[in-house]
C-alpha positions as CSV (number, residue, x, y, z in Angstrom):
1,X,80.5,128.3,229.4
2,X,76.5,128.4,228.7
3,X,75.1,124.9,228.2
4,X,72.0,124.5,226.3
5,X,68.9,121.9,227.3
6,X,69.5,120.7,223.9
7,X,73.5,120.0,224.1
8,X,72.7,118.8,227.8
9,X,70.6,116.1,226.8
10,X,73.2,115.1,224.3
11,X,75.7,114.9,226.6
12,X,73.5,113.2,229.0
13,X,72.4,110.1,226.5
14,X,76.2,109.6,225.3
15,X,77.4,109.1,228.8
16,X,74.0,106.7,229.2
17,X,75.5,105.2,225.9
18,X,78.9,105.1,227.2
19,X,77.8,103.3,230.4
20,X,75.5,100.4,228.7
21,X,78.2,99.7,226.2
22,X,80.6,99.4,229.3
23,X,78.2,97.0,231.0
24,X,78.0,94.9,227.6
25,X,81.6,94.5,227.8
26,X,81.8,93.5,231.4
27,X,83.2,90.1,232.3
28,X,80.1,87.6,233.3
29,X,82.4,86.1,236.2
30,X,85.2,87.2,237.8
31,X,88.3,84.9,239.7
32,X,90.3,86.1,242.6
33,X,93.9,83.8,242.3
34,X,95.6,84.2,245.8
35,X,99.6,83.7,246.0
36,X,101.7,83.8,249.4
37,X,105.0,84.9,247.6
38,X,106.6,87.6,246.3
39,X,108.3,87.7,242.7
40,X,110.1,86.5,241.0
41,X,108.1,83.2,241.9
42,X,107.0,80.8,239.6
43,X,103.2,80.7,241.5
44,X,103.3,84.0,240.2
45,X,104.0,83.2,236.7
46,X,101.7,80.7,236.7
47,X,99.0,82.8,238.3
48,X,99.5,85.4,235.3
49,X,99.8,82.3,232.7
50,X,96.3,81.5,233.9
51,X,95.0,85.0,233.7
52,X,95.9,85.5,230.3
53,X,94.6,81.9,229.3
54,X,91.2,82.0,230.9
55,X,90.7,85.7,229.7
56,X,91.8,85.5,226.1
57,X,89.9,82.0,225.9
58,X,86.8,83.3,227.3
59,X,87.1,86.4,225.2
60,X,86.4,88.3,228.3
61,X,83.4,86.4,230.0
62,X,85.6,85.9,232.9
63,X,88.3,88.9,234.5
64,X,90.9,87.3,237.0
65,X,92.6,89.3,239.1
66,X,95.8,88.2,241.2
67,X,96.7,88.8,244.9
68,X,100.4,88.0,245.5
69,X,102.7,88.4,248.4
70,X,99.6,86.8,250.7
71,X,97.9,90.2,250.5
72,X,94.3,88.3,251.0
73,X,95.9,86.0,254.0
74,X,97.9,83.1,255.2
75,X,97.3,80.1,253.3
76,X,95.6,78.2,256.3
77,X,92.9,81.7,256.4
78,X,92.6,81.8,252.4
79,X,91.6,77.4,252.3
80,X,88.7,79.0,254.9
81,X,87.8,81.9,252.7
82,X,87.3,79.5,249.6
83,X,84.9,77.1,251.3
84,X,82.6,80.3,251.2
85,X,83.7,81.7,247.5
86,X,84.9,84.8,249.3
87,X,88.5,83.9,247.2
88,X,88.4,81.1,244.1
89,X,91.4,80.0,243.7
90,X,94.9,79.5,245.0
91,X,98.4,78.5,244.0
92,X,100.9,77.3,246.4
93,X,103.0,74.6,248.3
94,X,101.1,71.1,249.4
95,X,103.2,71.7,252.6
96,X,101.1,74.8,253.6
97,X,97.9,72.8,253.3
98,X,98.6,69.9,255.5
99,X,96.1,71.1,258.2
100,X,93.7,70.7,256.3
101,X,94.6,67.6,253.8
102,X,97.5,65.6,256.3
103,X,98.0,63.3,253.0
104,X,100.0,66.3,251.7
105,X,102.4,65.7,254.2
106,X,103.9,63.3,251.9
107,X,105.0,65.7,249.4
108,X,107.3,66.6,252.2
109,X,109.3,63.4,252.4
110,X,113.1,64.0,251.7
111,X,114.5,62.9,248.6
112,X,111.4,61.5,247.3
113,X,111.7,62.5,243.2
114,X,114.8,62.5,240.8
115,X,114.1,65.6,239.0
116,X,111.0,68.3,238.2
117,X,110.3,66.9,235.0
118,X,109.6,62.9,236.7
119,X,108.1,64.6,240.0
120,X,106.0,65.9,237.2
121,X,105.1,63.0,235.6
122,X,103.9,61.1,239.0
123,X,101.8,63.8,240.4
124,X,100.7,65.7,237.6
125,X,97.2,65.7,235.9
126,X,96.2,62.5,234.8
127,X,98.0,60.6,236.8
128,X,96.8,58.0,239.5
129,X,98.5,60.7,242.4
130,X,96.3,63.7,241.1
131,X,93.3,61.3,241.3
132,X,93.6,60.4,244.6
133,X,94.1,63.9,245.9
134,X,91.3,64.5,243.6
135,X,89.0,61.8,246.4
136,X,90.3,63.4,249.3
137,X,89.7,66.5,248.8
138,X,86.2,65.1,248.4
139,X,86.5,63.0,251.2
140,X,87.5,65.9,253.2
141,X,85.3,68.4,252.5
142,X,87.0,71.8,252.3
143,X,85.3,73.2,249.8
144,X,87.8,73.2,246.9
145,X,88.5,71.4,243.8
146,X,91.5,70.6,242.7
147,X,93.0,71.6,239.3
148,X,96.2,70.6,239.3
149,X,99.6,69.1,240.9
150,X,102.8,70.3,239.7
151,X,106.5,71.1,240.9
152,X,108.0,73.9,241.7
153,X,111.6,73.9,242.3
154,X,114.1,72.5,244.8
155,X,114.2,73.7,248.8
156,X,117.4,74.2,250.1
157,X,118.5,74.9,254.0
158,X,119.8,78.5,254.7
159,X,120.8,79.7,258.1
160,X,122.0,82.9,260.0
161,X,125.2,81.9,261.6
162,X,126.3,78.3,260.6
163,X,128.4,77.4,257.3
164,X,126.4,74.1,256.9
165,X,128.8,71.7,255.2
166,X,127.5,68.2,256.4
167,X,124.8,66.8,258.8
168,X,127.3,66.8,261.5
169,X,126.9,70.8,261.6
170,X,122.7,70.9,261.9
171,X,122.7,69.3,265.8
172,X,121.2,71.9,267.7
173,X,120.5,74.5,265.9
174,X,116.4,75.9,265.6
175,X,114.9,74.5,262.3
176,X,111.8,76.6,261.0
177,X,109.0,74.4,260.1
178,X,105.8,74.5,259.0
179,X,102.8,72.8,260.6
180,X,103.9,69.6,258.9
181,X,105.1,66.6,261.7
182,X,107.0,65.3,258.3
183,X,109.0,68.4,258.8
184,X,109.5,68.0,262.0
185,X,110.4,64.4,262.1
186,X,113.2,64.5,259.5
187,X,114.6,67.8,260.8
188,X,114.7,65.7,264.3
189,X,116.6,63.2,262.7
190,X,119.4,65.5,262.7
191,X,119.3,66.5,265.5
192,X,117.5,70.2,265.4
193,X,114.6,71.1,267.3
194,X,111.5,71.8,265.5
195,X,110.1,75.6,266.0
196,X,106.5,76.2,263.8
197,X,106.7,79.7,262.0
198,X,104.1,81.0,259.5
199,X,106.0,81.9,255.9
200,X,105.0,85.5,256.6
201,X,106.3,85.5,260.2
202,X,109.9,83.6,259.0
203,X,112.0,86.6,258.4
204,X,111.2,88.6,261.8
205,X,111.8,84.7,263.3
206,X,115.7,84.2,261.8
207,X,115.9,88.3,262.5
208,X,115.6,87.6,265.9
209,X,116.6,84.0,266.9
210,X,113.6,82.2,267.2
211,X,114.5,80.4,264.7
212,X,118.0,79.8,263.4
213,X,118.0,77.7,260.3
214,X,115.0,77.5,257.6
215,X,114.8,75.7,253.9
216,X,112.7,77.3,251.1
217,X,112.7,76.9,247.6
218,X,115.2,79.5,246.2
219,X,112.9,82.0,244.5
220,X,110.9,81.9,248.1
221,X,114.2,83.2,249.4
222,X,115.2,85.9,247.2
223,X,111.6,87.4,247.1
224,X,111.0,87.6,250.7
225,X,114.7,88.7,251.6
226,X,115.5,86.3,253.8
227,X,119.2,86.3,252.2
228,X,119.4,89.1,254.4
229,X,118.8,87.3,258.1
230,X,119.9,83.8,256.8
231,X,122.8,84.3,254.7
232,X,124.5,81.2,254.5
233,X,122.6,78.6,251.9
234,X,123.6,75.1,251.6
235,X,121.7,73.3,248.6
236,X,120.7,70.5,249.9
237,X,118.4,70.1,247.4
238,X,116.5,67.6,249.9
239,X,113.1,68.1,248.5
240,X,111.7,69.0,245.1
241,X,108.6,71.0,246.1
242,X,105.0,70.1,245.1
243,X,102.2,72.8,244.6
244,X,98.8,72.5,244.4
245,X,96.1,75.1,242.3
246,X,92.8,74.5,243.7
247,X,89.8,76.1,243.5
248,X,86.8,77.0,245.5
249,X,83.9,74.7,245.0
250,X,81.3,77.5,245.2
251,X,83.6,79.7,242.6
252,X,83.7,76.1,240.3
253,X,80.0,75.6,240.0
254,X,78.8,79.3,239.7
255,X,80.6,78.6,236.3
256,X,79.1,77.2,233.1
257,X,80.3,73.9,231.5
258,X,82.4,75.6,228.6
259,X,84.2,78.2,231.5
260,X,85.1,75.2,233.9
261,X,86.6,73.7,230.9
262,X,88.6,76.6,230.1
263,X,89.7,77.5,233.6
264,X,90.7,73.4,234.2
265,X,92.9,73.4,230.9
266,X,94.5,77.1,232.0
267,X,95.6,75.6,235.3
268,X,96.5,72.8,233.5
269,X,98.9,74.8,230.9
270,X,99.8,77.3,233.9
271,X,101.4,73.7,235.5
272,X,103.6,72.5,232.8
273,X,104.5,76.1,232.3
274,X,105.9,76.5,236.4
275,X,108.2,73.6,235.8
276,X,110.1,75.9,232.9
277,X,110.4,78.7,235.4
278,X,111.1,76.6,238.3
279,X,114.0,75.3,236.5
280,X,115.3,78.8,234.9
281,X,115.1,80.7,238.9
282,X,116.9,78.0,240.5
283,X,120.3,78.0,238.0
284,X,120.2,81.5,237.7
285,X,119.5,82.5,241.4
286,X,122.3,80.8,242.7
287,X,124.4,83.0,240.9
288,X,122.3,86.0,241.6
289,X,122.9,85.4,245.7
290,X,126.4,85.3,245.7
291,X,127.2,87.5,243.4
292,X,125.2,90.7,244.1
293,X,123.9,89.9,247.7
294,X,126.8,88.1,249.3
295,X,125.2,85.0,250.2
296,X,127.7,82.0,251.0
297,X,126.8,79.3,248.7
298,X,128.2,75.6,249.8
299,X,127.6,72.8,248.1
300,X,127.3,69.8,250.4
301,X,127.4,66.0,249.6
302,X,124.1,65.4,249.5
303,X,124.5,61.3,249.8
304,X,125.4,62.1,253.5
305,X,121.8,64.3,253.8
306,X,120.3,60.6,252.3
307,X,122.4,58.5,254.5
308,X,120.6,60.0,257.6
309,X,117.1,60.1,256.2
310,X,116.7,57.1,254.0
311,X,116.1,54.5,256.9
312,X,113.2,57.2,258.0
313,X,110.8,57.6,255.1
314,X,109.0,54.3,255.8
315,X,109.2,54.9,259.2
316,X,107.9,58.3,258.7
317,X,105.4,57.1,256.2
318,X,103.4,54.3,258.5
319,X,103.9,57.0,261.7
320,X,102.2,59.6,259.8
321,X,99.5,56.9,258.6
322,X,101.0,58.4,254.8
323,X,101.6,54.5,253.9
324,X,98.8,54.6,251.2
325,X,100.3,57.7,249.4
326,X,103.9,56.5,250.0
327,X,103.3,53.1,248.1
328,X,101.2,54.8,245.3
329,X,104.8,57.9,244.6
330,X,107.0,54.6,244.6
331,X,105.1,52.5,242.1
């Protein structure tokens, strides 16, 4: 086909049109949210909750993209990454971030809230928990800010071989941790022995003994198939997990007054919002795992789990130099 100079040059200034009217719609700012889990999680939902919020609210100034499943890193790698901006924010457990704030290490405590909705309530934004988190992470100097606290859903035990009916049946047996001594103190307590696995190393670890027991939130377990190496789950229900969205300081102050706003009220929604599906995975994934993946469920006395631990969490608490944070979840 013959094209004229003339219908060239047409051509050529409604691409040129095509591309400046592109660029005026183009976001002013754009957020990379980092996950470590696969879905159904409820870090996930919450990661997309705070999408849509932040990008309907800033009719477009800002474009968020998610990374699940830990495709930008390990948690430890990705707090590193957002000192420099190079990733802006993050949702996930206060357990993988102990490294780098040890204070979370209290979130880690056994037993330590009733139920989602009053874990909620202590830790959540506005209250005297989030504020002090809030100093440290001044104090400490990582490079993030953050947004919110929130919960997340219960953690169970699971193991490959044992039916885990009582305490009596833990002595011995290799208990995943992460790099949390809180962890590994209470697991002690029962006699296991401690073995440190990254989340993304944990199902090669049960595959191939390394480890032989591990506790995750449910959702944690049904993503990342670890029904498959660890099928016997006892719901302990010994801790009712805390997460933590934070962002990168250099990501936070590239952004106007009005955006920071928008972003801290997203995370803030994206919080309240977790609980829910927290809540809605745990009943119905219990089902799920017995039903179509042949998990054996039991359902322990979980007094007998307290008996053991109870006498330990101000021990734990003044070992761990947690007293401070102790006292202030208790008041």
């Amino acid at each position: 086909m013959h094209i004229t100079r003339r219908t060239a040059l047409v051509l050529g200034a409604s691409v040129a049109s095509m591309v400046i009217a592109s660029s005026a719609f183009a976001a002013d700012y754009s957020l990379r949210i980092h996950t470590l889990v696969k879905s159904p999680h409820p870090y996930n939902d919450m990661a997309l909750a705070i999408k849509d919020e932040v990008e309907a609210k800033s009719e477009g100034r800002i474009a968020v993209k998610i990374f699940d499943s830990g495709q930008l890193g390990q948690d430890p790698a990705v707090i590193g990454e957002m000192a420099f901006g190079t990733i802006d924010m993050m949702i996930s457990t206060t357990s993988n971030a102990v490294q780098q704030i040890p204070e979370f290490g209290i979130f880690t405590m056994p037993y330590l809230f009733e139920s989602m909705d009053s874990e909620l309530e202590i830790v959540g934004p506005g209250s005297a928990v989030h504020a002090h988190f809030e100093d440290i992470y001044a104090e400490r100097g990582i490079g993030m800010k953050l947004l919110a606290l929130g919960a997340s859903g219960a953690r169970n035990m699971s193991t490959a071989d044992v039916v885990v009916t009582g305490p009596e049946d833990l002595n011995g047996l290799k208990m995943r941790t992460p790099p949390s001594p809180m962890d590994s103190q209470t697991w002690s307590a029962f006699g296991m022995l401690p073995v440190t696995v990254a989340w993304g190393e944990l199902y090669a670890a049960m595959q191939t003994g390394v480890a032989e027991a591990m506790e995750s939130s449910l959702p944690g377990y049904t993503g990342s198939k670890l029904y498959e190496v660890a099928p016997n789950l006892t719901l302990t229900q010994h801790t009712l997990q805390v997460n933590h969205t934070s962002m990168s300081e250099v990501s936070w102050n590239k952004l106007p007054e009005d955006l920071q706003t928008i972003v801290q009220d997203a995370a803030v929604s994206a919080n309240a919002y977790g609980v829910e599906k927290a809540k809605e995975y745990d009943a119905a994934l219990v089902e799920t795992l017995a039903s179509e993946y042949g998990v054996t469920v039991s359902y322990p006395d979980k007094a007998a789990f307290m008996e053991v631990v109870a006498p330990l969490q101000e021990k734990l608490a003044a070992d761990l130099d947690l007293e401070a944070e102790y006292e202030l979840l208790k008041k």
